[in-house]
C-alpha positions as a printed NumPy array, in Angstrom:
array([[147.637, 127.769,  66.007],
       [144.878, 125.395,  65.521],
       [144.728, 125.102,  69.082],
       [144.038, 128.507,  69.764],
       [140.911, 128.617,  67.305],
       [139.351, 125.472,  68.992],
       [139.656, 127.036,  72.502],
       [138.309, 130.172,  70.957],
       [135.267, 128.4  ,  69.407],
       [134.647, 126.531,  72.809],
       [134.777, 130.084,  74.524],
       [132.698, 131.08 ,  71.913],
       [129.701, 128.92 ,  71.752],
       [129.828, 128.309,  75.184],
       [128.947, 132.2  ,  75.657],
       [126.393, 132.146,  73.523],
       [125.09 , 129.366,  75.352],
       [125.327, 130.66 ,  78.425],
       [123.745, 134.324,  76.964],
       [120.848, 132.97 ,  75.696],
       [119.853, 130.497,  78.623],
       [120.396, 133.834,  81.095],
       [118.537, 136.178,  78.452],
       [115.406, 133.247,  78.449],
       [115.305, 132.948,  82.563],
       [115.707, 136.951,  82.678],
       [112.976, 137.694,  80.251],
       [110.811, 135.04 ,  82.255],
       [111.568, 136.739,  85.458],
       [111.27 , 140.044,  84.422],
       [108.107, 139.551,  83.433],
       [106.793, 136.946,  85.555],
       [108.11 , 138.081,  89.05 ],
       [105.746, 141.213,  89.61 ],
       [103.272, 139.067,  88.198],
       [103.444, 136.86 ,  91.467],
       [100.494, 137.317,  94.398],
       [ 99.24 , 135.215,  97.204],
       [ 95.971, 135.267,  94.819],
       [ 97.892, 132.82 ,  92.693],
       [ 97.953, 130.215,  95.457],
       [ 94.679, 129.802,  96.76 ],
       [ 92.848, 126.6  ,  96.384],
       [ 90.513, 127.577,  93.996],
       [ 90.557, 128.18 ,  90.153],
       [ 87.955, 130.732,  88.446],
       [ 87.855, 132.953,  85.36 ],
       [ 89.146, 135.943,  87.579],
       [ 91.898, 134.211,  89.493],
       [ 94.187, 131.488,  88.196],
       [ 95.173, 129.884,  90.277],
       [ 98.395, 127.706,  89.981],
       [ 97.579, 125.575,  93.188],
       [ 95.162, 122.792,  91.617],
       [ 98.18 , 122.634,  88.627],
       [100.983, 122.507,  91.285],
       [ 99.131, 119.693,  93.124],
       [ 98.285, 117.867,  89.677],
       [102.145, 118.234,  88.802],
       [102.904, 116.683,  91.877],
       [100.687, 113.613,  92.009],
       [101.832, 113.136,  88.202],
       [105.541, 113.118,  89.017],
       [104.916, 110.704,  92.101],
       [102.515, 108.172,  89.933],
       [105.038, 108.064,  87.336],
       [108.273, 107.752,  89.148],
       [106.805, 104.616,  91.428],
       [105.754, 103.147,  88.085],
       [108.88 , 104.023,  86.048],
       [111.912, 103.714,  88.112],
       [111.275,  99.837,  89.954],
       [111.085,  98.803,  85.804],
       [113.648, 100.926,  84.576],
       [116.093, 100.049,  87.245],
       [115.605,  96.249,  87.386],
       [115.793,  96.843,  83.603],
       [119.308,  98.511,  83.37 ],
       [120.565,  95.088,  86.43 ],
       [118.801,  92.655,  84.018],
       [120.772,  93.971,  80.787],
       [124.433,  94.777,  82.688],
       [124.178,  91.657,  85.383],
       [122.167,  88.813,  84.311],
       [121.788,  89.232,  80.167],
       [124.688,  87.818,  78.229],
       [126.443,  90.716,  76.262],
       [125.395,  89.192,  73.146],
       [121.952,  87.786,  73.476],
       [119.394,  88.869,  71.54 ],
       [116.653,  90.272,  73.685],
       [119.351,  92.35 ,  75.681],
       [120.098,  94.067,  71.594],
       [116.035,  94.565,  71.115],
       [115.596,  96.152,  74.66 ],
       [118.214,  98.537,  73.824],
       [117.635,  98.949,  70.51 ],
       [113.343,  99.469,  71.405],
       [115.236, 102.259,  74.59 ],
       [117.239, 104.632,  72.079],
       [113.883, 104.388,  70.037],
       [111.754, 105.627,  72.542],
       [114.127, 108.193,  73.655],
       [114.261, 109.539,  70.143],
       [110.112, 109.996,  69.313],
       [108.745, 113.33 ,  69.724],
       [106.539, 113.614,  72.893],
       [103.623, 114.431,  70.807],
       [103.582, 110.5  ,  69.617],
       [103.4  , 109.658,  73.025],
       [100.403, 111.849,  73.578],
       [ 98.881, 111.219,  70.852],
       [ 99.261, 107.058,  71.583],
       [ 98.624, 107.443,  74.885],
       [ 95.132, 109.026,  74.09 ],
       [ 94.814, 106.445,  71.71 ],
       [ 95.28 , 103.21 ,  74.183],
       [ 94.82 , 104.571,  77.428],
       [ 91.991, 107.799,  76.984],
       [ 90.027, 105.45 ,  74.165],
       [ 90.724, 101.965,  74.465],
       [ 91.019, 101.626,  78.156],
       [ 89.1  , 103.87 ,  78.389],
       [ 90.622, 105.878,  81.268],
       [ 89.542, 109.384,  79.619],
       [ 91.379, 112.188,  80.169],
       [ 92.625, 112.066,  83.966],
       [ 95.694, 111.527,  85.971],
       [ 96.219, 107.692,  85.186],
       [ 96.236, 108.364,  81.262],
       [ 98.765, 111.009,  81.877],
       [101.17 , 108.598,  84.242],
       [100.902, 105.708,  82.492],
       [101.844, 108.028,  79.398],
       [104.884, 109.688,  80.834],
       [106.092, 106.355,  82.294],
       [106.725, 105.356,  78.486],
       [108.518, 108.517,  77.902],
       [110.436, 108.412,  80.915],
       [111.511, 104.608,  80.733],
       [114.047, 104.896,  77.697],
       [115.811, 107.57 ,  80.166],
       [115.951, 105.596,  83.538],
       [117.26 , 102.155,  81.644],
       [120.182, 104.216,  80.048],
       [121.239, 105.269,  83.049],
       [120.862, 102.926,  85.247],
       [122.9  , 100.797,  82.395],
       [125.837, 103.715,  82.121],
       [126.117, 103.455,  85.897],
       [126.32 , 100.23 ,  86.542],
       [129.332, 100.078,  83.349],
       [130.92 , 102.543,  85.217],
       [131.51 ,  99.974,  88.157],
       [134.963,  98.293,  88.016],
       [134.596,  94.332,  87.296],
       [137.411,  94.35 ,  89.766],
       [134.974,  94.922,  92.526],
       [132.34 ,  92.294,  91.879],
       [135.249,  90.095,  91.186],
       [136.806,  91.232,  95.008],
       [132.864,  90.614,  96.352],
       [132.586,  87.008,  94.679],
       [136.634,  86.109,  96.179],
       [135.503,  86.825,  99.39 ],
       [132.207,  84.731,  99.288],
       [129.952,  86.886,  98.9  ],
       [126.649,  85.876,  96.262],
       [125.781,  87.471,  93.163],
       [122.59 ,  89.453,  95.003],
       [124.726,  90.639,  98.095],
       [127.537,  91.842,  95.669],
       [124.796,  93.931,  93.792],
       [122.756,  95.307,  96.526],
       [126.378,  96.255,  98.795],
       [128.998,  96.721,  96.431],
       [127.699,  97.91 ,  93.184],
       [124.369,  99.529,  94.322],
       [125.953, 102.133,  96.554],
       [128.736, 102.914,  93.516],
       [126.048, 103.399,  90.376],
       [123.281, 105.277,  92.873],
       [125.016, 109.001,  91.641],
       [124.653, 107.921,  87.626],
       [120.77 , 106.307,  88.332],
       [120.113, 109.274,  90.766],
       [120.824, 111.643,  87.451],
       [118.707, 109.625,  85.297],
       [115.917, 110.125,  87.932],
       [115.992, 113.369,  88.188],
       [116.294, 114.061,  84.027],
       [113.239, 112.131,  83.922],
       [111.435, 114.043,  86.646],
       [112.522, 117.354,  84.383],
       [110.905, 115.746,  81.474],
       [107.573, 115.373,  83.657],
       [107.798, 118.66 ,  84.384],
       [108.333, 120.465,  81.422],
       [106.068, 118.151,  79.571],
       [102.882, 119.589,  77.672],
       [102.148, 118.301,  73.952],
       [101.86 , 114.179,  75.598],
       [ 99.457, 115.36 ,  78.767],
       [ 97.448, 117.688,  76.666],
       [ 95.835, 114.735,  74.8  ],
       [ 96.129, 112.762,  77.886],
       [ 95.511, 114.53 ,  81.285],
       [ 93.688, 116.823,  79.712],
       [ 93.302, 120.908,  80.677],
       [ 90.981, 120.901,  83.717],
       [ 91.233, 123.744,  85.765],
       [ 89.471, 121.73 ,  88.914],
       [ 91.846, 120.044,  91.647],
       [ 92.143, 116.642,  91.64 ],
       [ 90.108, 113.92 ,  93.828],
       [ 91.429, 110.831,  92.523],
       [ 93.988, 109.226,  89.564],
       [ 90.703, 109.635,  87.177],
       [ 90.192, 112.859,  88.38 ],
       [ 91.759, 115.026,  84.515],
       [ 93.771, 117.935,  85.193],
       [ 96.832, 120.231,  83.743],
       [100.311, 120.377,  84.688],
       [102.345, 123.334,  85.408],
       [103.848, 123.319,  81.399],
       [100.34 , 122.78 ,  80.043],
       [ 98.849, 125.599,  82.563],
       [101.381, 127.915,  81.433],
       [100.802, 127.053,  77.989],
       [ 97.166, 127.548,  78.184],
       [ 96.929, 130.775,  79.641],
       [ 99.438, 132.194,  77.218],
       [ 97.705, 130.859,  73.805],
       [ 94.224, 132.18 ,  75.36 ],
       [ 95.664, 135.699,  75.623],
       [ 93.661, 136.663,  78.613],
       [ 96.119, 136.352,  81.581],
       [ 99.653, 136.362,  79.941],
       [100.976, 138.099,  82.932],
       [100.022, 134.586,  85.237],
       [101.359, 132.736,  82.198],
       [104.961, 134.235,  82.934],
       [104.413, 134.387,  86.793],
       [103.689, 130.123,  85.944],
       [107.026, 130.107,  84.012],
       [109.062, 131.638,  87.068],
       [107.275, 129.127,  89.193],
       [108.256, 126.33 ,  87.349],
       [112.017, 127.52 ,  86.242],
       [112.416, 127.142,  90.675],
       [111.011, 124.071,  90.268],
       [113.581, 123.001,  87.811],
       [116.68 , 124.868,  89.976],
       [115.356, 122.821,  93.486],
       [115.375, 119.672,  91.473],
       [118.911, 120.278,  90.372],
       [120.016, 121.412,  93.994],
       [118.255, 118.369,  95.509],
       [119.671, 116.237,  93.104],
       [123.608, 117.774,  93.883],
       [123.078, 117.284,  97.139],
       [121.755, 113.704,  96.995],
       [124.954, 112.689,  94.545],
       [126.982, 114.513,  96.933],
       [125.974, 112.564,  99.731],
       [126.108, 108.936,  98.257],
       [129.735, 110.042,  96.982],
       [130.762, 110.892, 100.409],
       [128.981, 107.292, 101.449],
       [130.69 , 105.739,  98.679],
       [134.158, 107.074, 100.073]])
């Protein structure tokens, strides 16, 4: 019997998951969809058209800065702690202790540190370096967990197979265990590009809300999240704020096709 009732509950809440994510993204496209226009795309922002191009750029170049920053240290991170830390050393329990920290602090403490140390006391202002350098902390926690979870997930029996048949400790990584972990790092990637996405409370005290585009990493600007949220707590073009929302909601569904495709690939590699 009590079988039945936990399969029921499962069907259950998984419904009501799935109801409420497809009543969100329908709402958004209701709205949002006759809301689109080619107007929306030009290359200029002013009070009567705004445009989403100088925030789609901005989003871009903010995605790009932080992943070439974030993923080198994340991933060397996640070898350091699986291949080359003893289990039980100390600094390998602080890193991951100081990485489920970070991944627990709302994003808001990031912004407002980040406007603290890299806007004021670096004085970067607000611009496109203040809000990289920012989402590289927030990101970081993310990328080291799974880089760690994917290299776990690598039999010992095939570095021990590598090292029988000669083969060095930085060979064995880079051909044998490399190629297996890519899927689990590849997800961790990709979360953390979602995260720079979505992400508004952390740039708005760091990028800033410019409306101009961008000419260089001090150049401030807003991302797609914080231009959506701007127009829709002004009042004065809701409509673009939801046609923003079903920009960025394809955004989100490429990323996760890209990112299927990519696992797909290195599984088919793998085998």
């Amino acid at each position: 019997m009590s079988k039945y009732i936990i399969r029921s509950l499962v069907y259950t809440f998984a419904f009501l998951t799935f109801g409420s994510l497809s009543l969100i993204i329908g709402f958004i496209l209701f709205q949002g969809i006759p809301s689109l226009s080619p107007s929306l795309f030009s290359w200029h922002y002013t009070s009567d058209n705004v445009s989403l191009m100088p925030a789609i750029i901005t989003t871009l170049i903010l995605v790009a800065g932080s992943l070439l920053i974030a993923v080198p240290i994340g991933v060397f991170s996640g070898f350091y702690l699986v291949e080359y830390a003893h289990k039980k050393s100390r600094a390998v329990t602080l890193i991951r202790l100081a990485a489920d920290t970070l991944s627990g602090i709302p994003s808001i403490v990031f912004g407002l540190f980040g406007m603290l140390f890299f806007v004021t006391f670096l004085g970067f202002q607000y611009s496109l370096v203040s809000g990289i350098l920012t989402s590289v902390i927030m990101v970081l926690p993310v990328i080291i967990r799974a880089t760690e979870e994917g290299l776990l997930s690598v039999p010992d029996s095939m570095r021990q197979a590598s090292f029988g048949l000669g083969a060095g400790k930085l060979r064995t990584i880079f051909k044998i265990v490399l190629p297996v972990a890519t899927p689990g790092i590849l997800s961790g990637v990709i979360l953390s590009i979602g995260r720079i996405v979505g992400e508004t409370a952390a740039l708005m005290y760091t990028l800033g809300t410019s409306t101009n585009m961008p000419t260089s990493l001090l150049s401030s600007g807003r991302s797609l999240a914080l231009h959506m949220y701007v127009l829709s707590s002004e009042g004065l073009h809701v409509k673009e704020a939801y046609a923003t929302g079903v920009i960025l909601i394809v955004t989100v569904l490429i990323i996760n096709l890209l990112s299927s495709s990519l696992s797909k690939q290195f599984s088919k590699g793998r085998g």
